[in-house]
C-alpha positions in Angstrom: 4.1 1.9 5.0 1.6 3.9 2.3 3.5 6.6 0.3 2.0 8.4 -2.2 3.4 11.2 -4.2 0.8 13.9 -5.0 0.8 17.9 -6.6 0.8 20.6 -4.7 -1.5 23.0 -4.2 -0.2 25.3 -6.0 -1.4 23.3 -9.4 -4.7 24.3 -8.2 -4.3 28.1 -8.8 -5.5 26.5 -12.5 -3.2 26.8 -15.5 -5.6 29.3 -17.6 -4.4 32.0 -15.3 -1.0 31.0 -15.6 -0.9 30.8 -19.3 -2.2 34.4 -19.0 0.1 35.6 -17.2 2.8 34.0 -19.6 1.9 34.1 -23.1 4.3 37.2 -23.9 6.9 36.6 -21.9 9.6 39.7 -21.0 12.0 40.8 -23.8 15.3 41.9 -22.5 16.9 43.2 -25.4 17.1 40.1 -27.2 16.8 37.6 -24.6 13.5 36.1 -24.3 12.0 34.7 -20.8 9.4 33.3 -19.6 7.1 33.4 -16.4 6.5 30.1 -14.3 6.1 28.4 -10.8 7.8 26.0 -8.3 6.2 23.2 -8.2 6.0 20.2 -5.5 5.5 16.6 -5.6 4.7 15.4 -2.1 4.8 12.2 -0.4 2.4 11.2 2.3 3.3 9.2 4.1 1.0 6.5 6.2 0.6 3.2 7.5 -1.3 0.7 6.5 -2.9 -0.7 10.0 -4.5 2.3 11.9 -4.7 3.3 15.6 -4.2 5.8 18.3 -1.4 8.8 17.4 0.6 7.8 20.1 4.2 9.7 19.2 4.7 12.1 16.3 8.3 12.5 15.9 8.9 15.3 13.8 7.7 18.9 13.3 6.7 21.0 10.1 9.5 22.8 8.9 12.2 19.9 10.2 14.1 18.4 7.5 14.9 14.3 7.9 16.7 11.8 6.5 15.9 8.6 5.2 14.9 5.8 7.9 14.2 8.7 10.4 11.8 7.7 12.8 8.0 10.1 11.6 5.5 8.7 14.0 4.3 5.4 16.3 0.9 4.6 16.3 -0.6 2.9 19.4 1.0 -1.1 19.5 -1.3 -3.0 22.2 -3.4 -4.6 19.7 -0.7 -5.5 17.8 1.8 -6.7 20.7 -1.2 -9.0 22.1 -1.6 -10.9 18.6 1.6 -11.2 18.9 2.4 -13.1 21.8 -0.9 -15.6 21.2 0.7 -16.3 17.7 4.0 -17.0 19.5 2.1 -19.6 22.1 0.3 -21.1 19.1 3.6 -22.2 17.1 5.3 -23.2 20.4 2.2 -25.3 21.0 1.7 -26.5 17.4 5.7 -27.0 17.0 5.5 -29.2 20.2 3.0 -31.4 19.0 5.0 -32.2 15.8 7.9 -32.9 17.6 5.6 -35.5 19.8 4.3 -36.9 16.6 7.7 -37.3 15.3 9.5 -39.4 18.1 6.6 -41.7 19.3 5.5 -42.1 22.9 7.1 -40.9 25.9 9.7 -42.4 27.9 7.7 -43.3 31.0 4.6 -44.6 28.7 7.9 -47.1 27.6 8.6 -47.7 30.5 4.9 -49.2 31.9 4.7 -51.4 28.4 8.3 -53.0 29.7 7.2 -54.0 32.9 3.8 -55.0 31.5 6.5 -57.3 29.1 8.5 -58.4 31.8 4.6 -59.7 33.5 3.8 -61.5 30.9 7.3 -63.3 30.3 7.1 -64.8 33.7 3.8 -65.4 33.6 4.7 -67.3 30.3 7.5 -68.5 32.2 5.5 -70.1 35.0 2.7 -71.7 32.6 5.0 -73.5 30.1 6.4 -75.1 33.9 2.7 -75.9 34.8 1.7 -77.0 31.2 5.5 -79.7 31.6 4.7 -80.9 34.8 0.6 -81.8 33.9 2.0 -83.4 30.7 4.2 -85.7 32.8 1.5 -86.5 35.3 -1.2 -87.2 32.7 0.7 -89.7 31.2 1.4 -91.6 34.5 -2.1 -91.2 35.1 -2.2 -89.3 38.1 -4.4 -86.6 36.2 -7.4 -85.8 34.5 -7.4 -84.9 30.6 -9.0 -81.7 31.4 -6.4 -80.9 33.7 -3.8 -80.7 30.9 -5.8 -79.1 28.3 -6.4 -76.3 30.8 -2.6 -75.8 31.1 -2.1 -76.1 27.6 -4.5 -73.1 26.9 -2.9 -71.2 29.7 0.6 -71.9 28.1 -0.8 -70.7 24.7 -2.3 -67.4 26.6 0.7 -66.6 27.9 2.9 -66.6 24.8 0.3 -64.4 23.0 0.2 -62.3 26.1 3.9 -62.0 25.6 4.1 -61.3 21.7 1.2 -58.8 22.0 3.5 -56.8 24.4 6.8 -57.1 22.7 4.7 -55.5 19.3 3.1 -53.1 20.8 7.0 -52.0 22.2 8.2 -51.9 19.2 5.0 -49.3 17.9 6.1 -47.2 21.2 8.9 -46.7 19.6 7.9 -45.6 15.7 6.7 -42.0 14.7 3.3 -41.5 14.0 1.5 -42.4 11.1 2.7 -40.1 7.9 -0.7 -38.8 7.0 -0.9 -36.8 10.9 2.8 -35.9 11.0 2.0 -34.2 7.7 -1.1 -32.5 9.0 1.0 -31.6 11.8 3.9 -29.8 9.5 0.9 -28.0 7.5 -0.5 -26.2 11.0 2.8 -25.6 12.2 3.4 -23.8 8.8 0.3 -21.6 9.1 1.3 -20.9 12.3 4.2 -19.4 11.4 2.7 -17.6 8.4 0.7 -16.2 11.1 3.0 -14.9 13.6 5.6 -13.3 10.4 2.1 -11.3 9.6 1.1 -10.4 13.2 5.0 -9.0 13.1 4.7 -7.2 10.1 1.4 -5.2 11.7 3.3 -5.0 14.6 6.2 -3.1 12.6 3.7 -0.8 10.6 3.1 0.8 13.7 6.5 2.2 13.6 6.8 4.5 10.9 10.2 6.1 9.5 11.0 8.4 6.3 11.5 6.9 2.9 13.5 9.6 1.6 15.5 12.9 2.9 13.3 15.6 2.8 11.5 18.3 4.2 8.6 17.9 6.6 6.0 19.9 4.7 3.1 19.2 7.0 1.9 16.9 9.7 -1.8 16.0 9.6 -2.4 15.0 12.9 -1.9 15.6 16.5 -0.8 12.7 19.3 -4.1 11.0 20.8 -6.1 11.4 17.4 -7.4 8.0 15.5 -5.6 7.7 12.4 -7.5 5.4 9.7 -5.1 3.0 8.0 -3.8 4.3 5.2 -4.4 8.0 6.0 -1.6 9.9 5.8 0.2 11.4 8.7 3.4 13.4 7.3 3.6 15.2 4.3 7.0 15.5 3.0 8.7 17.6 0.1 12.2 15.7 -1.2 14.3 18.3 -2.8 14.7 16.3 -5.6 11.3 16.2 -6.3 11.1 20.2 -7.0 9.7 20.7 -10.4 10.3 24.3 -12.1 7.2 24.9 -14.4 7.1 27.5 -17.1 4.5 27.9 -20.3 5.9 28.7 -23.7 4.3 29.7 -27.2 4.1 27.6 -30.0 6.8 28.5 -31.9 9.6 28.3 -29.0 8.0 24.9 -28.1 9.6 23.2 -31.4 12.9 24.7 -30.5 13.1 23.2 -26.9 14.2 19.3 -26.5 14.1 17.1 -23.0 17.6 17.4 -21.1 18.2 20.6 -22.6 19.8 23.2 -19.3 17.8 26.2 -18.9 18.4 29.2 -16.2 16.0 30.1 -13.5 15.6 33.5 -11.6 13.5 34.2 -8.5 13.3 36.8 -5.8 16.0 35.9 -2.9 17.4 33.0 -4.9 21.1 32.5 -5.8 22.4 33.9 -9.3 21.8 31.3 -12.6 20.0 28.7 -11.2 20.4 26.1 -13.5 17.2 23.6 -14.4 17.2 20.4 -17.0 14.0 19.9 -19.2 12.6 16.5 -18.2 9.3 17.4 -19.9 7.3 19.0 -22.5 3.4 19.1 -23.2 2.1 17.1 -26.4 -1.1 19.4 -25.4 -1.6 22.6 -25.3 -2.6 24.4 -21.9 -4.6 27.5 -23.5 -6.4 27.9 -26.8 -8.4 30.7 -27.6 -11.7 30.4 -28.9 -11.3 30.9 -32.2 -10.2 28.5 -35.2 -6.5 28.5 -35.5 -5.1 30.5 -37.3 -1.7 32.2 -38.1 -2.4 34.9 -35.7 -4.1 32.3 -33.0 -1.1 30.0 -33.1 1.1 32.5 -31.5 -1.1 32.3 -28.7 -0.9 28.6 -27.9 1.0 27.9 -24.6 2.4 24.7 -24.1 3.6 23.9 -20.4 7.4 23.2 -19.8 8.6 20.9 -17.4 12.1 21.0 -15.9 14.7 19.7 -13.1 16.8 22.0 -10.4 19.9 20.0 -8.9 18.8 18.5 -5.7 21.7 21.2 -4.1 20.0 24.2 -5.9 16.4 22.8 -4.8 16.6 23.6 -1.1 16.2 26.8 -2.2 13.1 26.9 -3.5 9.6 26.7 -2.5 6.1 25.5 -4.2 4.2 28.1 -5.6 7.1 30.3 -5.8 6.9 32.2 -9.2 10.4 32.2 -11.1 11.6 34.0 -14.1 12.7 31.0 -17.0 15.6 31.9 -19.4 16.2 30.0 -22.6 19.8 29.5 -24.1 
């Protein structure tokens, strides 16, 4: 999820006409106050994978808590990827685990009987290879006779030997270098289903914050680009009470200092903290400074509402500021 906090709009009304508006202040016997705004920092809120609209679950005006559900964007894609990365780690986990414990019982199997073959085969030509030995050396055959049964004897036993080592190989894991391989491609496999999962979950998108459901930017069935926003939302806490001050007062105010804040339909002696104050100044005539000039440097004032108090309020709102 994409969440970016941003101005509102009301910043756009430019700050030369506000320092206009401000540079006396109002003089109520002999406390001073000072004209200023509400101010909003949004969050927009977007995914980062686009698609279809396919659910918006909120409504402008509707205020949400954290982890409420905002909108769904169209899963297919998604969802497909998904199940094809699923097959390809059950198919690449499958081969490791083939790799891993040699050859298959039944391929076992036909090398044992194959064995078993060639031990009676073995069997029957050391019997031969005995009984021509004997008869050779009564005479009753030829020489060739015995050196054929001699090399059938000697076939036999390497017949035999050949089988029992390639049974014991049946039995032995494959070679380290391809059960290695192996482990690598089940690992990217893997890598790629947890990112085809986390697309999948961007398409589900809930609030980051409690706040207020400022705006929604789109309607169901429209294409949202990834990383467009979709809700706009205004977290009470993120109300920002802006006021412009002359030089001199500047130099008296200090960051955490309380101030009070009046509006029309708000509740008696709102009560703001300072959280910022300008370095710059917002207006300067265009003249050199000058001891009469200086009094007409405006420096903006930035300050806090409890979250509680903040409800209340609304961006672009103008307020009345009073100092202590």
């Amino acid at each position: 999820m994409h969440v970016r906090w941003t101005l509102g709009s009301s910043t756009r009304l430019g700050l030369v006409a506000a320092a206009a508006l401000v540079v006396a202040g109002c003089s109520r016997g002999h406390v001073k106050s000072y004209q200023g705004y509400i101010e909003g920092r949004f969050v927009y809120v977007a995914s980062p994978e686009g698609g279809r609209l396919d659910h918006l679950s909120v409504t402008r005006g509707q205020t949400v808590e954290a982890g409420h559900p905002l909108f769904e964007l169209d899963k297919n894609p998604e969802a497909a990827e998904m199940r094809e990365a699923e097959h390809q780690l059950r198919a690449s986990q499958a081969r490791l685990t083939d790799l891993q414990t040699g050859k298959r019982p039944a391929e076992v199997d036909v090398t044992r009987a194959q064995l078993a073959q060639a031990i009676a085969a073995k069997r029957q030509a050391d019997q031969i290879l005995a009984s021509d030995q004997a008869q050779y050396h009564a005479g009753g055959i030829p020489q060739t006779d015995l050196i054929n049964a001699q090399a059938t004897a000697k076939s036999s036993a390497a017949k035999v030997r050949e089988l029992e080592a390639s049974l014991a190989v049946d039995a032995l894991p494959a070679r380290a270098q391809q059960i290695k391989a192996q482990q690598g491609q089940v690992a990217a496999d893997r890598a790629s289903l947890a990112d085809t999962l986390w697309k999948l979950q961007q398409k589900s998108i809930a609030s980051p914050r409690r706040g207020l459901v400022f705006d929604t930017l789109y309607r169901e069935g429209e294409w949202v680009a990834a990383g467009n926003p979709v809700v706009e939302l205004l977290p009470p806490e993120d109300m920002e009470i802006r006021f412009f001050v002359p030089e001199p007062v500047m130099g008296k105010l200090r960051v955490g200092q309380s101030i009070r804040v009046n509006c029309d339909g708000c509740s008696a002696n709102i009560r703001a903290t300072i959280n910022f104050i300008s370095p710059q100044n917002e207006y300067t005539p265009p003249v050199i400074y000058s001891n009469e000039s200086r009094s007409k440097l405006v420096f903006m004032v930035i300050a806090r509402p409890s979250v509680q108090e903040a409800v209340d309020l609304h961006p672009g709102q103008p307020v009345e500021v009073t100092l202590p």
